[in-house]
FITI-396014 format. One line per field, with one value per residue (C-alpha): residue in three letters; y, x, z. Coordinates in steps of 0.1 Angstrom, whole numbers, m for minus. Each point is the difference from the previous one (the first is absolute). Layout:
panu <- (ALA; ...)
y <- (Y; ...)
x <- (X; ...)
z <- (Z; ...)
This chain:
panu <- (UNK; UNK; UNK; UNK; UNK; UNK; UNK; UNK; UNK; UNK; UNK; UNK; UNK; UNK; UNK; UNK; UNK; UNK; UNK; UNK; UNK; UNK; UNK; UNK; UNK; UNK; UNK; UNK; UNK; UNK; UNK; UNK; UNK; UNK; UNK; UNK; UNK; UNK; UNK; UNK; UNK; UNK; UNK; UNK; UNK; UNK; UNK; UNK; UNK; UNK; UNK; UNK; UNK; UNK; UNK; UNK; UNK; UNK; UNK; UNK; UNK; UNK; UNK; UNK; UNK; UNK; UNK; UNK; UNK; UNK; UNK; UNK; UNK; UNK; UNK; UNK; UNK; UNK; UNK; UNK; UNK; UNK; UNK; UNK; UNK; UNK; UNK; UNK; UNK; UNK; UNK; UNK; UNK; UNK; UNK; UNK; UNK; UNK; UNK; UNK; UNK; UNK; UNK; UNK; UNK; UNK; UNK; UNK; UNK; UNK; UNK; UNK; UNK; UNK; UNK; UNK; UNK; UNK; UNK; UNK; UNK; UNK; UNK; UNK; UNK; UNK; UNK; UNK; UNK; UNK; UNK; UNK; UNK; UNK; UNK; UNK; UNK; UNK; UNK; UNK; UNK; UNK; UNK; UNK; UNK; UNK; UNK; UNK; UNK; UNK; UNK; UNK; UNK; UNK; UNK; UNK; UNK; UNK; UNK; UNK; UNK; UNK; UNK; UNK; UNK; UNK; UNK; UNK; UNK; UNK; UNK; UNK; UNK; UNK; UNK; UNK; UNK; UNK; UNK; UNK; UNK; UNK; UNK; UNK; UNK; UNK; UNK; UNK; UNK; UNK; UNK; UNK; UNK; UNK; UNK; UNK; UNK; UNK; UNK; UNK; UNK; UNK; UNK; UNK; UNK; UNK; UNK; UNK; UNK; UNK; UNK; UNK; UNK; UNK; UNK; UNK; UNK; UNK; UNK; UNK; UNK; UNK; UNK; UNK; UNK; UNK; UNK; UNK; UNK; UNK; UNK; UNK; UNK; UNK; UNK; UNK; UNK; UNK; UNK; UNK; UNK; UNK; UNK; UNK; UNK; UNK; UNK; UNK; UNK; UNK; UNK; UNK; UNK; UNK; UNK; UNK; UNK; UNK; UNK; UNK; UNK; UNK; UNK; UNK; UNK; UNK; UNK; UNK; UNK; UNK; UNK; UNK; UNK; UNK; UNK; UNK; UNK; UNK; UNK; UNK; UNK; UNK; UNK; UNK; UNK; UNK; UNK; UNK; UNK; UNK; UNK; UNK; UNK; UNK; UNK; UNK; UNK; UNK; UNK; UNK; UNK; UNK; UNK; UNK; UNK; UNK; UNK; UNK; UNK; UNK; UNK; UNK; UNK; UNK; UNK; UNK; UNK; UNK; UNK; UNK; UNK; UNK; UNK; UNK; UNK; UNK; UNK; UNK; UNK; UNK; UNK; UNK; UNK; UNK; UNK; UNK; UNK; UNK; UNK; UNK; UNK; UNK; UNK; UNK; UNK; UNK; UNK; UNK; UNK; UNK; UNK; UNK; UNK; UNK; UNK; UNK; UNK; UNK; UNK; UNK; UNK; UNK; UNK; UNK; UNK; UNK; UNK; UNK; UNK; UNK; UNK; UNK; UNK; UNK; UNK; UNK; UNK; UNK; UNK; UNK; UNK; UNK; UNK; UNK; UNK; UNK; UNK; UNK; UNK; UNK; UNK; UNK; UNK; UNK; UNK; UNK; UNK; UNK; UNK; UNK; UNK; UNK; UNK; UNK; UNK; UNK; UNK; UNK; UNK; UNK; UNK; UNK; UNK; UNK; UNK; UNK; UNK; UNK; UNK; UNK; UNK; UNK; UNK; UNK; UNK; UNK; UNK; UNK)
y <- (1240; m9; m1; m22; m26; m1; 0; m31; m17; 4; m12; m28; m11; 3; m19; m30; m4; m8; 25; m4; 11; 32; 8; m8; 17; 31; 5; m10; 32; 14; m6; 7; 34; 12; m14; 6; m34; m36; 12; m4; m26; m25; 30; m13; m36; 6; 16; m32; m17; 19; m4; m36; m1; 12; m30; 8; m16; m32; m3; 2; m34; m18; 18; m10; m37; m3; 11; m20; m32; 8; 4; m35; m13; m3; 31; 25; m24; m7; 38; 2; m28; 20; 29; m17; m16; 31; 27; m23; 0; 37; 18; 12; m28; m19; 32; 16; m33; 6; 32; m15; m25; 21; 20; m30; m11; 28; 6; m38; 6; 37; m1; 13; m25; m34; 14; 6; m42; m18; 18; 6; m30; m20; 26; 10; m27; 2; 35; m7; m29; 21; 25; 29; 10; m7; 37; 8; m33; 8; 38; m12; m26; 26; 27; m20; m13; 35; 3; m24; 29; 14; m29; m9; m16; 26; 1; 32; 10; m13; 16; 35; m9; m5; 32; 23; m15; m3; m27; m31; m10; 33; m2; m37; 14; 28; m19; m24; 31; 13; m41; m8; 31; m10; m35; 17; 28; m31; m25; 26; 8; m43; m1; 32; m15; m34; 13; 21; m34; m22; m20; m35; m6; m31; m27; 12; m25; m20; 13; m35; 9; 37; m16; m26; 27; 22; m29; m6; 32; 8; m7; 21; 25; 1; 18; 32; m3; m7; 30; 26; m16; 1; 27; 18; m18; 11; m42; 9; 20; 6; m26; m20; m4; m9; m29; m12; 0; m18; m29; m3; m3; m26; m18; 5; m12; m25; m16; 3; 7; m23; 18; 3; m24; 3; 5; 28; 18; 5; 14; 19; 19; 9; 18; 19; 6; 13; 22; 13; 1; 30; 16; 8; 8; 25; 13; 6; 14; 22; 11; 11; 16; 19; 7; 20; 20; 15; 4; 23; 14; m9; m9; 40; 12; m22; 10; 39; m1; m11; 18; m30; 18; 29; m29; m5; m40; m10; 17; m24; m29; 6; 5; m28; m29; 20; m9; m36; m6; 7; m11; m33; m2; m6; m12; m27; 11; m7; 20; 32; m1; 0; 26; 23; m4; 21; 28; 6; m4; 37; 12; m27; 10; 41; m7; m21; m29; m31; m25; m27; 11; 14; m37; m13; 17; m2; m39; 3; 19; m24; m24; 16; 6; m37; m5; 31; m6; 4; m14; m15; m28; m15; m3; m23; m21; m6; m4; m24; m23; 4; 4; 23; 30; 35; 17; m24; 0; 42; 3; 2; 15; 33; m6; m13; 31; 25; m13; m7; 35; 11; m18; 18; 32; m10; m6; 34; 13; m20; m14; m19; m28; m12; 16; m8; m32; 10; 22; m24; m27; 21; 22; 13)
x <- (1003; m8; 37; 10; m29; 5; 41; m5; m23; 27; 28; m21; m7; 35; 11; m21; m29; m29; m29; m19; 31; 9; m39; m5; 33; m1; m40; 12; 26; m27; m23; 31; 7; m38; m7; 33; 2; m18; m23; m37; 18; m29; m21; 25; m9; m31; 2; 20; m30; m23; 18; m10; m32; m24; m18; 7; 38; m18; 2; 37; 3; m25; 13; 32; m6; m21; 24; 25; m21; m7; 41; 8; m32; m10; m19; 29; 9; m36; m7; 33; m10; m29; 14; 27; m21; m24; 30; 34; 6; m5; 37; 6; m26; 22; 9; m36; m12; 27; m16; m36; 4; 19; m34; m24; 23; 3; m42; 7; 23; 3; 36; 27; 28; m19; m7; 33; 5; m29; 4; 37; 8; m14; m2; 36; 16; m21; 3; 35; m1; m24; 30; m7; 27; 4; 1; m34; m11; 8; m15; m32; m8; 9; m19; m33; 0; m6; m31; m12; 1; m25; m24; m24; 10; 29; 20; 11; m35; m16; 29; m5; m39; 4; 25; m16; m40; m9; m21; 17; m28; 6; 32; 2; m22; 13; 37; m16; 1; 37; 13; m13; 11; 31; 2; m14; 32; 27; m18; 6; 36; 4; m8; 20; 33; m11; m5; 33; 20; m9; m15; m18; m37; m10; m24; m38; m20; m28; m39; m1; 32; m14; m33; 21; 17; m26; m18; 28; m2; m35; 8; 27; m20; m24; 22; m6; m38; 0; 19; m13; m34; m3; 8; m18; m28; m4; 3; 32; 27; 36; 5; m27; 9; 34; m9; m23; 31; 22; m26; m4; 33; 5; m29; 15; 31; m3; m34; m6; 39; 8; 35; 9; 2; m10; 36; m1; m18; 26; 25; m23; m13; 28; 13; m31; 7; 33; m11; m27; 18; 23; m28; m18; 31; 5; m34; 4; 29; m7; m36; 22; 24; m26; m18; 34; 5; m34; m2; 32; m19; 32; m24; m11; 31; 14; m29; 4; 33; 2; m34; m21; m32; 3; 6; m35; m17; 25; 30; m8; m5; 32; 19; m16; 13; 37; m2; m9; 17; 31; m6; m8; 32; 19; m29; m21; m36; m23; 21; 1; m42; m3; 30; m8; m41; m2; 22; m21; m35; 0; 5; m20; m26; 3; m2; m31; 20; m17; 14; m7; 18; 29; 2; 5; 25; 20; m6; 16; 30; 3; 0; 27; 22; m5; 23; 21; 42; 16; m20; m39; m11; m13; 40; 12; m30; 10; 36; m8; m22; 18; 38; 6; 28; m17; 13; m15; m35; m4; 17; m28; m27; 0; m19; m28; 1; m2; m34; m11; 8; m19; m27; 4; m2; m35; m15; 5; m12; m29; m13; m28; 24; m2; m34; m25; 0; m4; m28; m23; 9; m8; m27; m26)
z <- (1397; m33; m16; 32; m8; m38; 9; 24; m28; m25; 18; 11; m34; m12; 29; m17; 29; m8; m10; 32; 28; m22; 1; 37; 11; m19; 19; 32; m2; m14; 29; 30; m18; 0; 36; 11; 12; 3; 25; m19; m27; 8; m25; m24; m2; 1; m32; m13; 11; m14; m37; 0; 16; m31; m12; m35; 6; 2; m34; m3; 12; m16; m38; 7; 14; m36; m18; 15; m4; m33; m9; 13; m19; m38; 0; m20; m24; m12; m2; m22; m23; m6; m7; m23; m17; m17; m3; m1; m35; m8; m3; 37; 10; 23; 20; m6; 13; 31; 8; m3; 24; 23; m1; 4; 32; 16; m11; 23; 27; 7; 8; m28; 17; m1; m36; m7; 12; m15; m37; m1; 10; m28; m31; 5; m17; m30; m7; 4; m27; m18; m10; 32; 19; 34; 10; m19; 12; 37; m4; m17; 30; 28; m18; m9; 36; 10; m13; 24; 22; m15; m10; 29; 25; 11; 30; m3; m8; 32; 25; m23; 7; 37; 7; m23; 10; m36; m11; m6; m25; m22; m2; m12; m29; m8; m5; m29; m27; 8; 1; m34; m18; 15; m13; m33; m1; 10; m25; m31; 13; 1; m38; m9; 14; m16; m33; 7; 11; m25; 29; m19; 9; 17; m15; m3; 23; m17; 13; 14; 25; 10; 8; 18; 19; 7; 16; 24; 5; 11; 34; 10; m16; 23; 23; m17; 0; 38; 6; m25; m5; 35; 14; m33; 6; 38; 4; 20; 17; m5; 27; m5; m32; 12; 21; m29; m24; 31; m1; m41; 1; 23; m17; m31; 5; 27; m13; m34; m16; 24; m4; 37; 31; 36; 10; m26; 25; 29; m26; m18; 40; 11; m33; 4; 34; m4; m26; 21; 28; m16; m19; 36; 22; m36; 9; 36; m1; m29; 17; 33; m21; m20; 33; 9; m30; 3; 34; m7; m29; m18; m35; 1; 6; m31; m23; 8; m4; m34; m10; m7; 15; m24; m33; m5; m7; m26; 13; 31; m22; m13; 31; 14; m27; m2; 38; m4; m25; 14; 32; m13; m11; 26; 29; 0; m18; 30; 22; m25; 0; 37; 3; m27; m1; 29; m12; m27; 16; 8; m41; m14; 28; m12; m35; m2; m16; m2; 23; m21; m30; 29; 6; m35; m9; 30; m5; m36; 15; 26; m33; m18; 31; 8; m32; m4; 11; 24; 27; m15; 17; m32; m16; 30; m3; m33; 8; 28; m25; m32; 15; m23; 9; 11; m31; m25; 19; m3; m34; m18; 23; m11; m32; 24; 30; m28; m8; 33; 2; m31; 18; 29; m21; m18; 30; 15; m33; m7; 39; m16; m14; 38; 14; m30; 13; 38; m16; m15; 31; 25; m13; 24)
């Protein structure tokens, strides 16, 4: 049963369909081959249902109709004048400053692919005239974007958050420690292969222009402290929080930027609709497909078979980002937590792991998988806005994966780099 569902999914996917008919066709044989038929399949959509009923979800919507907002808007460019202005003219600063506001974005909009839009799209060309190469260049966007996995708000979070039933809230925290040593780890690389390259420093800024910029950039700021500050300060939930950031941003944008129009608005809804629209059939599908797996105790069979059970807390932990990493890959990161979250509930459960921890680094693989060859979603979002050839976008990603990897590694080894925060947030 198993090789004929992950057979069908395959095929599927080489065929070219879409993530979501692979998915739904490999559980429907799935379903026919444990009920021996389409007898009880109204069980079956119930558990599609059930995937997109948690409350929780609500604040998929409202992240990414902010972030969307904020794209079209004046929000990214202000945060990257910011940033430009305090660490631009160190050597690396121009791609430091690349990977900074890829980190203050996606601390903004929660979503690595808007990230990979509203901070490409303008810094590319002047790392370019800066001296970069476009294949470092393309790497360093699509890598830093990742990080916005990470940085509260997350996507990837909230769905790990809903299928797993960790807190939302925790993990948001716990994501701020791994993301910054991140951007700490890609910064030093930055001024390594500028010093290396003979890459020219920009013009230092004046005081005058960086209090300039940093007053533009108070108010996109703010997103950040509604989110974090919120949700730390028991002011909020994860989807409170969201709706707060969905209205700041359109006050922000609409009101006092004055950036958009009215007729912005119809454009701007139905992008997020579309986007939604997948995200949630994703979901259901993947809950209904998860639902089948275990009822055919196909996760326990997995895990015994290769021994996990008998690896102990950080063989687990190890198992568990090989898994996602690869997996990510080749299917769509959303889809891999809601598939593969399940399979591992039972080890993490018999090991004692910490869930919230579990969930960080499974975010950070779904991170690196985003933009690892052949098939992460993060390297045709940047062909699709830089039309740039596929070659030229992964040639210089490795540089980046191995320390996202490295990364990976140090949290396993040292879990407080994502839980002190947790720790002092959520102390009793």
């Amino acid at each position: 049963m198993t090789t004929i569902m992950v057979s069908t999914m395959i095929a599927l996917l080489l065929l070219g369909f879409p993530m979501m008919i692979p998915l739904i066709t490999a559980a429907v044989i799935g379903f026919f081959m444990m009920f021996n038929g389409f007898g009880q399949m109204e069980t079956f959509i119930q558990q599609m249902l059930a995937g997109i009923r948690p409350a929780s979800l609500i604040a998929v919507p409202m992240f990414i109709l902010a972030a969307d907002i904020m794209t079209r808007g004046q929000s990214a460019n202000r945060l990257i004048a910011m940033v430009m202005s305090f660490i631009g003219h160190i050597k690396g600063g121009l791609a430091v400053s690349t990977a900074a506001s890829c980190t203050l974005f996606g601390a903004v909009s929660g979503s690595t692919q808007a990230t990979v839009v509203a901070v490409g799209s303008p810094l590319r060309p002047k790392m370019l005239k800066a001296g970069y190469s476009d294949s470092f260049t393309l790497a360093l966007i699509i890598n830093a974007s990742d990080i916005a996995f990470l940085i509260p708000p997350s996507i990837g979070m909230i769905i790990y958050g809903v299928i797993s039933g960790t807190s939302i809230g925790e993990l948001f925290i716990a994501g701020i420690g791994p993301g910054l040593l991140i951007l700490l780890m890609f910064s030093i690389y930055c001024v390594l292969y500028a010093v290396i390259k003979g890459v020219p420093t920009e013009p230092r800024a004046t005081w005058r222009e960086r209090m300039t910029a940093v007053q533009q950039a108070l108010w996109p700021l703010g997103f950040p402290v509604i989110i974090v500050g919120g949700i730390y300060g028991g002011i909020f939930s994860p989807t409170e929080a969201a709706a707060a950031c969905v209205l700041y941003a359109i006050l922000l944008e609409f009101v006092i930027f004055r950036s958009l129009k009215m007729y912005d608005i119809y454009t701007i809804a139905k992008s997020t609709g579309l986007i939604t629209a997948v995200v949630f059939i994703l979901v259901g599908v993947g809950n209904g497909f998860s639902w089948i797996i275990s009822f055919a105790q196909i996760p326990q069979a997995i895990l015994e078979s290769v021994g996990i059970n008998e690896a102990g807390p950080t063989g687990v932990l190890i198992a568990i980002c090989v898994a996602f990493f690869v997996a990510c890959m080749f299917v769509d990161p959303i889809v891999v937590i809601l598939v593969l979250t399940p399979i591992f509930a039972p080890a993490i459960e018999s090991t004692g792991l910490d869930p919230v921890l579990v969930g960080i680094l499974i975010t950070l693989q779904v991170a690196i998988g985003s933009a690892t060859p052949p098939f992460g979603c993060d390297i045709f979002t940047a062909i699709a806005i830089f039309k740039r050839p596929y070659l030229d976008v992964i040639k210089g990603t490795p540089p980046f994966i191995l320390i996202l990897i490295l990364a990976a590694a140090l949290l396993i080894m040292f879990p407080q780099i994502a839980l002190f925060l947790r720790d002092i947030a959520f102390a009793d």
